[in-house]
C-alpha positions in Angstrom: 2.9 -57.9 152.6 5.5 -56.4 150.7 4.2 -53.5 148.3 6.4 -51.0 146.3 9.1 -53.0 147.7 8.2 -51.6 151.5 6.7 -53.8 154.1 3.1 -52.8 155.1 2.1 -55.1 157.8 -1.6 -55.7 157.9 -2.5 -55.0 154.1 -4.6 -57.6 152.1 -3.6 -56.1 148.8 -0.7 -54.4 146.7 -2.3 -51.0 147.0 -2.4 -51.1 151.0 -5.8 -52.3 151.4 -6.6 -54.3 154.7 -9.6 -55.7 156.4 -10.7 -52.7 158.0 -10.5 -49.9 155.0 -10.8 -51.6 152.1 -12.5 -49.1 149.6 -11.4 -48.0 146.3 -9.9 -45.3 147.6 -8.2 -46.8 150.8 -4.7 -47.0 149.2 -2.1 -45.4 151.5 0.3 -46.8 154.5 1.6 -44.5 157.1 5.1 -45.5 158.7 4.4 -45.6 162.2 6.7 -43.0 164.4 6.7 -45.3 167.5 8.3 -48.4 165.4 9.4 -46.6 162.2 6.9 -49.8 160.1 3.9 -49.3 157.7 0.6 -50.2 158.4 -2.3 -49.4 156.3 -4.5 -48.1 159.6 -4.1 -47.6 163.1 -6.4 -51.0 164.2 -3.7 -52.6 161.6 -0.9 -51.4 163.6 -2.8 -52.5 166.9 -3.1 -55.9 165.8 0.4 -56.1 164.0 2.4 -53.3 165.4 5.0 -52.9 168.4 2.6 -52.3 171.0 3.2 -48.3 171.7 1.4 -45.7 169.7 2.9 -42.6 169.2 2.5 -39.9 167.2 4.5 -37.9 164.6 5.6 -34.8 166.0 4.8 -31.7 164.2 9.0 -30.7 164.1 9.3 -34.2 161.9 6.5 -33.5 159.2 9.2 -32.9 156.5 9.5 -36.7 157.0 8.8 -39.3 154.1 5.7 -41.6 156.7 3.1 -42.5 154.0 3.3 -44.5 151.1 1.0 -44.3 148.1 -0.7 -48.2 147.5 -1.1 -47.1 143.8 2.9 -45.9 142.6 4.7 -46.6 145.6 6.1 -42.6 146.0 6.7 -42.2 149.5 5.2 -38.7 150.8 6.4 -36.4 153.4 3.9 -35.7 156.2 3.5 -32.2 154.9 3.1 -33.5 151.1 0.6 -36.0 152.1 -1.7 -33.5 154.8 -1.0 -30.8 152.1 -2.5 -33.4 149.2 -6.1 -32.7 149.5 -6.5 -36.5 149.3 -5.1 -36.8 145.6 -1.5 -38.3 145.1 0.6 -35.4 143.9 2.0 -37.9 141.3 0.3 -40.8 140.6 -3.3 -38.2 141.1 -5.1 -41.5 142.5 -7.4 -40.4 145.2 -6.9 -41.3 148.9 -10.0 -41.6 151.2 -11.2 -37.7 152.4 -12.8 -39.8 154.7 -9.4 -40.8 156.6 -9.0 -37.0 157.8 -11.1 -37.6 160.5 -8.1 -40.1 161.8 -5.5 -37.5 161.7 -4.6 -37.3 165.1 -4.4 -41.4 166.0 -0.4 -40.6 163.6 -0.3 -37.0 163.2 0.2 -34.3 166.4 -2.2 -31.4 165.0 
Protein backbone atom coordinates (compact mmCIF):
# COMPACT_ATOMS: atom_id res chain seq x y z
CA UNK A 1 0.00 0.00 0.00
CA UNK A 2 1.40 3.08 -0.79
CA UNK A 3 1.30 5.67 2.18
CA UNK A 4 3.10 9.12 2.35
CA UNK A 5 4.03 8.29 -1.08
CA UNK A 6 6.39 5.18 0.36
CA UNK A 7 5.51 1.64 -0.15
CA UNK A 8 4.69 -0.23 3.11
CA UNK A 9 4.05 -3.73 2.20
CA UNK A 10 1.69 -5.47 4.50
CA UNK A 11 -0.31 -2.37 5.80
CA UNK A 12 -4.20 -2.43 5.80
CA UNK A 13 -4.44 1.29 6.15
CA UNK A 14 -2.84 4.79 5.34
CA UNK A 15 -1.43 5.20 8.77
CA UNK A 16 0.62 1.72 8.63
CA UNK A 17 -1.81 -0.31 10.25
CA UNK A 18 -1.76 -4.18 9.32
CA UNK A 19 -3.47 -7.32 10.49
CA UNK A 20 -1.35 -8.00 13.26
CA UNK A 21 -1.00 -4.42 15.17
CA UNK A 22 -3.78 -2.59 14.35
CA UNK A 23 -4.41 -0.23 17.48
CA UNK A 24 -4.84 3.36 17.49
CA UNK A 25 -1.64 3.82 18.15
CA UNK A 26 0.04 1.20 15.78
CA UNK A 27 1.00 3.83 13.12
CA UNK A 28 4.68 3.48 12.14
CA UNK A 29 6.72 1.41 9.33
CA UNK A 30 10.30 0.49 9.79
CA UNK A 31 12.47 0.10 6.43
CA UNK A 32 13.83 -3.20 6.67
CA UNK A 33 17.90 -3.22 6.62
CA UNK A 34 18.04 -6.68 4.94
CA UNK A 35 15.87 -5.38 1.73
CA UNK A 36 15.97 -1.53 2.35
CA UNK A 37 11.40 -1.91 2.13
CA UNK A 38 8.84 -0.88 4.79
CA UNK A 39 6.76 -3.07 6.62
CA UNK A 40 4.55 -2.16 9.40
CA UNK A 41 5.96 -5.29 11.69
CA UNK A 42 8.30 -7.94 11.64
CA UNK A 43 5.40 -11.04 10.94
CA UNK A 44 4.50 -8.29 7.95
CA UNK A 45 7.84 -8.49 6.63
CA UNK A 46 7.88 -12.43 7.16
CA UNK A 47 4.88 -12.82 5.16
CA UNK A 48 5.76 -10.05 2.48
CA UNK A 49 9.46 -9.39 2.85
CA UNK A 50 12.69 -10.81 1.02
CA UNK A 51 13.14 -13.80 3.12
CA UNK A 52 16.45 -12.66 5.27
CA UNK A 53 16.04 -10.68 8.48
CA UNK A 54 18.62 -8.58 9.47
CA UNK A 55 19.10 -6.07 11.72
CA UNK A 56 20.11 -2.33 11.67
CA UNK A 57 23.48 -2.04 12.86
CA UNK A 58 24.06 0.33 15.67
CA UNK A 59 27.01 2.42 13.23
CA UNK A 60 23.70 3.14 10.74
CA UNK A 61 21.23 4.58 13.44
CA UNK A 62 21.67 8.14 11.94
CA UNK A 63 19.65 6.48 9.21
CA UNK A 64 16.04 7.67 8.05
CA UNK A 65 14.22 3.43 8.67
CA UNK A 66 10.80 4.39 10.15
CA UNK A 67 8.06 6.21 8.76
CA UNK A 68 5.37 7.93 10.72
CA UNK A 69 1.55 6.43 9.49
CA UNK A 70 0.13 9.79 10.60
CA UNK A 71 2.51 12.77 8.58
CA UNK A 72 4.61 10.74 6.63
CA UNK A 73 8.17 12.30 8.24
CA UNK A 74 10.55 9.76 7.93
CA UNK A 75 12.71 9.29 11.31
CA UNK A 76 16.25 8.42 11.85
CA UNK A 77 16.71 5.31 14.02
CA UNK A 78 18.13 7.55 16.75
CA UNK A 79 15.04 10.14 16.31
CA UNK A 80 12.60 7.48 16.43
CA UNK A 81 14.33 5.10 19.71
CA UNK A 82 15.06 8.68 21.13
CA UNK A 83 10.99 9.64 20.61
CA UNK A 84 9.64 8.28 23.78
CA UNK A 85 6.89 6.91 21.51
CA UNK A 86 5.50 10.40 20.42
CA UNK A 87 6.25 11.70 16.75
CA UNK A 88 8.60 14.61 17.29
CA UNK A 89 6.48 16.42 14.72
CA UNK A 90 3.25 15.31 14.02
CA UNK A 91 3.19 14.48 18.39
CA UNK A 92 0.82 11.41 17.45
CA UNK A 93 1.68 8.59 19.76
CA UNK A 94 3.32 5.33 18.60
CA UNK A 95 2.61 2.09 20.59
CA UNK A 96 5.14 2.00 23.99
CA UNK A 97 4.15 -1.31 23.66
CA UNK A 98 6.37 -2.04 20.42
CA UNK A 99 9.67 -1.51 22.60
CA UNK A 100 9.51 -4.81 23.63
CA UNK A 101 10.26 -5.70 19.70
CA UNK A 102 13.32 -3.64 19.43
CA UNK A 103 15.73 -6.14 18.81
CA UNK A 104 13.69 -8.24 15.83
CA UNK A 105 15.16 -4.41 13.59
CA UNK A 106 17.35 -2.73 15.89
CA UNK A 107 20.99 -4.27 17.15
CA UNK A 108 20.79 -2.97 21.01
Amino acid sequence: MLIHNKDVKGAIDSETRCKHYHEPNDRIAIKFYCCNEYFPCIACHHEHGCGIQKVWPREKFDMKAVLCGSCGTELTIKEYLESKSICPICLKFFNPGCSIHYHYYFAM
